[in-house]
C-alpha positions in Angstrom: 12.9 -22.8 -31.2 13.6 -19.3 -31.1 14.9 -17.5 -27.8 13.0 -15.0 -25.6 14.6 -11.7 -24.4 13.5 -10.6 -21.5 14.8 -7.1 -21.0 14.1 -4.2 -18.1 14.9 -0.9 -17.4 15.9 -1.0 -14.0 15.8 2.7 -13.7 12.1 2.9 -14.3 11.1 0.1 -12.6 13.2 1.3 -9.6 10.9 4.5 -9.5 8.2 2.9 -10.1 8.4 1.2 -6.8 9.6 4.2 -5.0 6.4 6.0 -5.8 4.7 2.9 -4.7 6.6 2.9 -1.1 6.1 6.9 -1.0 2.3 6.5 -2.0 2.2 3.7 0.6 4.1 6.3 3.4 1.4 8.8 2.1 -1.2 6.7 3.3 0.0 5.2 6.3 0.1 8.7 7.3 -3.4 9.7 6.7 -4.5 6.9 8.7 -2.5 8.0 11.6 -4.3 11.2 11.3 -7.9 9.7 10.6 -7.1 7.6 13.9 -6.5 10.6 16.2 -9.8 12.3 14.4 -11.4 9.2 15.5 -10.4 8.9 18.9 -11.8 12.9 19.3 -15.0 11.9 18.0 -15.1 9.1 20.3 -14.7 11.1 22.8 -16.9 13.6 22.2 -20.3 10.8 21.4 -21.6 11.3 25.1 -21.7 15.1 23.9 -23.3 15.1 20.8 -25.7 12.4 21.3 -24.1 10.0 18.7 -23.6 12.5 15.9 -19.7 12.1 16.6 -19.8 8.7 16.7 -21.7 8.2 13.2 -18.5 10.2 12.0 -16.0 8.0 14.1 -17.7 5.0 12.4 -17.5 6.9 8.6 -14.4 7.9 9.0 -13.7 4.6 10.6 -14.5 2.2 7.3 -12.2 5.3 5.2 -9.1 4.1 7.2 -9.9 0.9 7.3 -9.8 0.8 3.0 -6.8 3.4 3.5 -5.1 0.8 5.4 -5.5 -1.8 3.1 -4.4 0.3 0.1 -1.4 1.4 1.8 -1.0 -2.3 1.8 -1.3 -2.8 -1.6 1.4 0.0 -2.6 4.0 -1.5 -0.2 3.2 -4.7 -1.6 3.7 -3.4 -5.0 6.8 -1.2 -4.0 8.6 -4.7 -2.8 7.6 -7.2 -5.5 9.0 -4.7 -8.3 12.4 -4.2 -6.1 12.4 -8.3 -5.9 11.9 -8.4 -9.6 14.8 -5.8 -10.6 17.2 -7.7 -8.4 16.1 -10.9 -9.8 16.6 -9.9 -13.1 19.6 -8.4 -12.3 20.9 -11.4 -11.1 20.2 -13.4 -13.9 16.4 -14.8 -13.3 14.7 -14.8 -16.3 11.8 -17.1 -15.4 9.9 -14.9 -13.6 8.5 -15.6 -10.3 5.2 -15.3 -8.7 5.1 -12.4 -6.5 2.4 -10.5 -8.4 -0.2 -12.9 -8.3 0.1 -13.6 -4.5 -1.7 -10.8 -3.3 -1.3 -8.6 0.0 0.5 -10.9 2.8 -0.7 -10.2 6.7 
């Protein structure tokens, strides 16, 4: 039976999941910003007669899928750093984290 080598370069999978965790910063970001938008356009509904809050609700269901993307990347950003160490340390076997999905 002939041997596997698993090998790594921890280098690039290091930034790899740093641009994951800034990607996910990125995004938490923009929904901080769509959030006060939304809260204006809330605001403003009695104004405009509902125009603004169409556009809260839009803008609304684009944070919401920003939110979970932002997930995602941090997700990402931390199973990679898990995997580096793991295989730094020895574990070969490889464990599960990618096929878990996003956790709360």
């Amino acid at each position: 039976m002939a041997h596997d080598v698993v090998q790594m370069d921890y280098d690039v999978m290091n930034n790899v999941s740093k641009g994951f965790d800034t990607q996910a910063q990125t995004l938490q970001t923009i929904s901080k910003v769509l959030q006060g938008v939304i809260q204006v356009l809330r605001a403003m509904a009695f104004l405009s007669g509902g125009t603004s809050a169409a556009l809260a609700q839009y803008y609304q269901v684009i944070k919401d899928k920003i939110d979970i993307l932002a997930k995602i990347c941090q997700e990402f950003a931390q199973d990679l750093s898990k995997a580096v160490t793991d295989h730094k340390n020895g574990d070969v076997k490889g464990k599960s984290y990618f096929g878990e999905g996003v956790r709360g």
